[in-house]
N, C-alpha and C positions, 0 to 999 in steps of 0.2 A: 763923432758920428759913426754908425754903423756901415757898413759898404754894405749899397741897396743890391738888388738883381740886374746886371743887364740882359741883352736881348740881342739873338740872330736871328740872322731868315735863313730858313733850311728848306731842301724842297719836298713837296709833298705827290706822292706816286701810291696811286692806287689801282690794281688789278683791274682791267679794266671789266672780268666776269663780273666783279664784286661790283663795282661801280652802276652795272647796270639793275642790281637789286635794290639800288637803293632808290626814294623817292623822287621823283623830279625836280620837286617842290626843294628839297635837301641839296640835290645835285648842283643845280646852281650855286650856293653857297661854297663849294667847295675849288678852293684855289690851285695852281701850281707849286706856292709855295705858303710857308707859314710862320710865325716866330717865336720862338723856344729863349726859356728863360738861360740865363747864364750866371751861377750863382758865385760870386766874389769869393775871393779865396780868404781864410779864417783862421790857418792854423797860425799865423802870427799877430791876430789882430787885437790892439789894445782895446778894451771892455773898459768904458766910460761911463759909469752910472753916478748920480745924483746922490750925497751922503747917506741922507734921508732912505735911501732904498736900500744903501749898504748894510745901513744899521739895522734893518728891518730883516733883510736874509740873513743877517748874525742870528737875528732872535729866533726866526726860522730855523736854522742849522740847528740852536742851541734848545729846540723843541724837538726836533726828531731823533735827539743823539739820548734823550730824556725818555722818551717814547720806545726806543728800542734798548736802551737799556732795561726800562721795566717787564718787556717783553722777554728778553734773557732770564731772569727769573722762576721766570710761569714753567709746571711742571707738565705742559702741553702744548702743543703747537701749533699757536695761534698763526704764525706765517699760512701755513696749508690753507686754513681757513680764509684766511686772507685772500687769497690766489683768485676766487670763483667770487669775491667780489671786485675785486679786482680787473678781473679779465669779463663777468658781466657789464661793470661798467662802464670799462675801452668798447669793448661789444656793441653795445647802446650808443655809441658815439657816431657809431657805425650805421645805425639804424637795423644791428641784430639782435636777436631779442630772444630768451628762453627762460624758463625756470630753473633760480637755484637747485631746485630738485632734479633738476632733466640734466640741468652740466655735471652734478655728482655722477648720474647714474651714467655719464656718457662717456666717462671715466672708466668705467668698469664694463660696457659692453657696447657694440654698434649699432644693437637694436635701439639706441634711445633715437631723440626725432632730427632730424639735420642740423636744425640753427644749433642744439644742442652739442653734437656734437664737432661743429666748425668752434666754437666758444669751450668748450674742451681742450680743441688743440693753443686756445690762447693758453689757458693756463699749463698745458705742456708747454711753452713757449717761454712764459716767464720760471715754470722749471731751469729749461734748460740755460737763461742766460744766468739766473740767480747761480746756478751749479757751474758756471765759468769761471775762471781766473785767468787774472792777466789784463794786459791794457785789452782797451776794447779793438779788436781791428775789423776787415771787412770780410774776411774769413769765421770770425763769431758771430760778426751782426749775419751771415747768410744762414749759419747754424740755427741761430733762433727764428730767422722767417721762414725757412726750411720746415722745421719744427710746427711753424703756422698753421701753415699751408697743406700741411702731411695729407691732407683728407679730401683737396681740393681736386688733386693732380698739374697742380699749374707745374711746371719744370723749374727745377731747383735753381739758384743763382741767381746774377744780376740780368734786368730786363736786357733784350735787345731792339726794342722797341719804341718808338714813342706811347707816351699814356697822356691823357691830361684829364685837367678837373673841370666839371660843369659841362656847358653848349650840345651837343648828339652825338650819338655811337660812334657817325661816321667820321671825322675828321675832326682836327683838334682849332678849325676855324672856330669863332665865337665862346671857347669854351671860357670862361674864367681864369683857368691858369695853367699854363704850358711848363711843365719842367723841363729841363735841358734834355739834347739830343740825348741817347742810349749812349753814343759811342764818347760821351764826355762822362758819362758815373762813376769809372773806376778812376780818373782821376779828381772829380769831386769826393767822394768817397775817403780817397787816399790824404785830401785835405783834411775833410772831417775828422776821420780817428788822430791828425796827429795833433788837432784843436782840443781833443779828447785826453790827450797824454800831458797836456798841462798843467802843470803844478800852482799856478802864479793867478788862480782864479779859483773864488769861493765854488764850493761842490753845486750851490744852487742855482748861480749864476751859469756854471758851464754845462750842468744838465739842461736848461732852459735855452741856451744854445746850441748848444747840441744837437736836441729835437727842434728845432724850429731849421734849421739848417739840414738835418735826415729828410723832414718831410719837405722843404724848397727840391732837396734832390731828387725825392721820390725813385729809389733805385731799382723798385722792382714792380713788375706790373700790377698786383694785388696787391693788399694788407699792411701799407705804407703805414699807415695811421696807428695801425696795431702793434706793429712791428716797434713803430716811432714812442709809443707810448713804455712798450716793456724795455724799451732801452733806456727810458726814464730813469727803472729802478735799478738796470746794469750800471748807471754813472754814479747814483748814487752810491752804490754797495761799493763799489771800486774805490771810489773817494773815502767809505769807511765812514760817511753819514748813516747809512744802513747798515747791521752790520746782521742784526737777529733777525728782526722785524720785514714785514712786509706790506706797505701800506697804501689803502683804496685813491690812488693818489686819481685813477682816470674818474672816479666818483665825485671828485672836489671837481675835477673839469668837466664832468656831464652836467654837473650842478647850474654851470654857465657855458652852452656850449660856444651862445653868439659871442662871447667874448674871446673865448678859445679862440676862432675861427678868425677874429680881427686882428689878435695878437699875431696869428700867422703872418696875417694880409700885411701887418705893419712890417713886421719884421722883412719881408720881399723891397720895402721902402726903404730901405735902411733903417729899422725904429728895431733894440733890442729891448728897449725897456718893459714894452707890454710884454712880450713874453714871460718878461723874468718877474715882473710883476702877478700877470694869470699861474706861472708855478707857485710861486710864494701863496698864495690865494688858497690853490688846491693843495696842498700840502697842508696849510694850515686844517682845512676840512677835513682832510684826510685823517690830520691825528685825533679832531672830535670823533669822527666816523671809526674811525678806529679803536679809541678808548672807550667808545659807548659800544661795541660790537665785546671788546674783554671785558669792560664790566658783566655785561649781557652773560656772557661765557660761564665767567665767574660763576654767576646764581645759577643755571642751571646743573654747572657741574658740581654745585654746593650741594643741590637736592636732589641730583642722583645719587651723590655718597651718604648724604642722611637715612637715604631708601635702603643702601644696601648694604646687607646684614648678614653678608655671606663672610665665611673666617677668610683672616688677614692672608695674602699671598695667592687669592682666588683670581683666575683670571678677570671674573668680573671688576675687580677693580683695577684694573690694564685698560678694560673694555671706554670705558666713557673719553681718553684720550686718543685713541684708535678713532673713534666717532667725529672728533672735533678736526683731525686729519683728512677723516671723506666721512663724511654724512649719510651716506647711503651705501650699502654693504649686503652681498648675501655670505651666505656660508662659508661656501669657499674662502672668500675674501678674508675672513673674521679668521677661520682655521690659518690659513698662511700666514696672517700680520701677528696674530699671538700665540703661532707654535704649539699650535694644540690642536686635536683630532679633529673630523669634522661631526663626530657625532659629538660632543664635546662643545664645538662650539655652535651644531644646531640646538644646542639644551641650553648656551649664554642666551640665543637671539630668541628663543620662546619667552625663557625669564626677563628680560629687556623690554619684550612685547606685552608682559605682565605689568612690568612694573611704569609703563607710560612712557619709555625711554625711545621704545621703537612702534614705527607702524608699517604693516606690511603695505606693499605697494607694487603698479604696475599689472602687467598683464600674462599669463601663459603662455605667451608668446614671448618673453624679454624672461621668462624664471622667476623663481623667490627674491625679490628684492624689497630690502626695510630702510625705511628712513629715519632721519632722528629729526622730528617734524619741529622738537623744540630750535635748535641749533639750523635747521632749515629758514625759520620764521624770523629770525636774527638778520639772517647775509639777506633775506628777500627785502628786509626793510632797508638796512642799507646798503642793497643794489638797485633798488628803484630811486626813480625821479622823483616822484613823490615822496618818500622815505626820505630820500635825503635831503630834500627841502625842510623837512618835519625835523630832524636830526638837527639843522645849521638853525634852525628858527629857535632852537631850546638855548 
C-alpha cells in the first residue's frame, strides 16, 4: 500500500480589517483553527503495482523510446511545435484558454491578448525545464515555475502561505483540499526530488509519482498544476524516456480530466495505481496525437517543397522549418533566425504570402504579423477537446 495523507490542525488568524470585508453570511463559517494535509514521506517507498500494470508501462516506455526515436530523424523541429500544444493543453486543464495563433504571436510580442500570453509563459516554462540538466531538485523545479509565472508578478519561490483547493476565497474551512502548512514544503519538497533521484523504478511509474505527490504539496501559491504537469516531461527526459521528442502528454489528460482529478483524490488515499494508470492512458494518446500532428507536418511541408522552385541553397528552403518552430513571424523575426537582411527576408514573407504558405494577420496596432494558417490548423485540432476526442475516436 501506498502511505495515504495525514492531517494537522494549524491555527487560523485573519486580519481582523480583512475580516470585516468579508460577508456575514461567510464570517460565520470561519474557524480558529483548520486542518492541513501532511503528505507521507516517499523518498524510500517501495512501489507495489499489479504484474499486469507492470507489463503494460514496459509497453508504454517501449512506445515512447519508438516515438522519439523517429522524431530524431525528422529534419525539423517537431518538439517547438509540440510545446503550444502542449502547454494549450495543461492550459485548458486549467480552465485557460487561447488560440493556437494568439500563443504563437505572444511569443513574439506583448501586444497579443492576456490568456495568450500567461500560456506563452507555459511554454517558456517547458523551454526552460526541457533545457535543464541534472537530477531534478527544488532549486529547478522554482526556475521552471518562475519562468511561469514571469507575466503574472506573483514573487518568485516557495509559497509562505497557506493555499487550498475548492470552498471560498476567504478561508481554507470547507474547501476540498488543504495542502500542508507553507512552513512544511521545503522539507516535503526535499522528500520529493530525492524519490526523483531513484534508479529502482520504471520512468513511468516514478513520473506518475512524482506529480501526483508535487501537486499533494502544492509548493507555491499559483500554477501547481502547470508547473506539476511540465515536470512530467523534466522526469521523463531525465530518465532518457524522452530524449528528442516532446509530447502532448497534458492533451491525453485533458482528454479525461474527471479521471485526472480522481487519480489525484486516490492517490491522497493511499491508492498509487490510478495515477500511474491515467499517465499510461495520456501517454498512450499522447503518441496518437503526436504521430497524427508529424504526419500532418509531413504533407504540408511536402507541398510547400513541391511549390518551391526557387534554386537549391535559397533561403526559402530554410524558410518552411523556421515555420514549424513558431508559426507566426514578422520580419524581423525571419531576418534574425535565417541571417539574412530584412529586405531579404521582407521579399521571402511576400513570396510565402503568394504561394499560400503565409497569411497576413493581426492589427496596426501589434505590426506586420504572418501565420502559417496550415500548420496553425494542425496544433488547433489537436489542442482542443473536441479535436482530440476526434483524434483518440480514429
Amino acid at each position: 500500500m501506498w502511505p495515504n495523507i495525514s492531517y494537522e490542525t494549524c491555527a487560523w488568524e485573519r486580519d481582523p480589517d480583512e475580516l470585516a470585508l468579508i460577508p456575514k453570511s461567510r464570517r460565520r463559517e470561519i474557524l480558529s483553527t483548520y486542518e492541513a494535509s501532511v503528505p507521507a514521506t516517499i523518498a524510500n517507498q517501495v512501489v507495489d503495482l499489479p504484474p499486469e500494470l507492470l507489463q503494460r508501462i514496459s509497453e508504454v516506455e517501449v512506445m515512447l523510446t519508438r516515438f522519439d526515436e523517429a522524431q530524431a530523424t525528422r529534419d525539423y523541429n517537431l518538439p517547438a511545435l509540440l510545446l503550444r500544444s502542449e502547454s494549450s493543453s495543461s492550459s485548458q486543464i486549467e480552465r485557460l484558454t487561447s488560440s493556437v495563433c494568439n500563443i504563437a504571436l505572444a511569443e513574439l510580442t506583448d501586444k497579443a491578448p492576456s490568456n495568450a500570453l500567461l500560456i506563452a509563459s507555459n511554454v517558456s516554462a517547458m523551454r526552460e525545464a526541457l533545457a535543464q540538466t541534472g537530477p531534478v531538485d527544488i532549486d529547478s523545479i522554482c526556475r521552471v515555475h518562475d519562468t511561469l509565472m514571469a507575466r503574472t508578478g506573483e514573487s518568485p519561490g516557495l509559497r509562505t502561505e497557506q493555499v487550498w483547493i475548492g470552498g471560498t476565497p476567504y478561508s481554507p474551512h470547507g474547501a476540498s483540499f488543504v495542502p500542508p502548512h507553507a512552513n512544511r514544503v521545503p522539507d516535503c519538497l526535499e522528500d520529493l526530488v530525492t524519490f526523483g533521484r531513484r534508479e529502482d523504478i520504471p520512468p513511468v511509474i516514478k513520473a506518475a509519482a512524482f506529480h501526483a505527490q508535487f501537486e499533494t504539496i502544492h509548493p507555491f501559491t499559483d500554477g501547481n498544476g502547470r508547473t506539476g504537469r511540465v515536470l512530467l516531461h523534466r522526469m521523463l527526459a531525465r530518465d532518457e524516456v524522452l530524449l528528442h521528442a516532446t509530447l502532448p502528454v497534458s492533451a491525453g489528460l485533458l482528454h479525461d480530466v474527471k479521471n485526472y482529478m480522481h487519480a489525484l483524490d486516490a492517490y491522497h488515499e493511499g491508492r498509487v495505481e490510478p495515477i500511474v494508470q491515467c499517465l499510461a492512458d495520456a501517454l498512450e494518446l499522447a503518441v496518437v496525437i503526436g504521430s497524427r500532428i508529424a504526419s500532418d507536418v509531413d504533407s504540408i511541408l511536402d507541398d510547400w517543397r513541391s511549390a518551391n522552385t526557387d534554386r537549391a541553397g535559397s533561403a526559402s528552403h530554410r524558410f518552411p522549418a523556421l515555420l514549424v518552430e513558431q508559426p507566426v513571424v514578422n520580419v524581423g523575426y525571419v531576418a534574425s533566425r535565417l541571417a539574412i537582411s530584412d529586405r531579404a527576408a521582407r521579399s521571402l514573407v511576400l513570396v510565402a504570402c503568394e504561394r499560400g504558405i503565409l497569411q497576413k494577420m493581426g492589427s496596426a496596432r501589434r505590426g506586420a504579423f504572418y501565420q502559417a494558417s496550415d500548420l496553425i490548423s494542425v496544433l488547433e485540432e489537436a489542442s482542443s477537446l473536441q479535436g482530440i476526442r476526434r483524434i483518440a475516436s480514429r
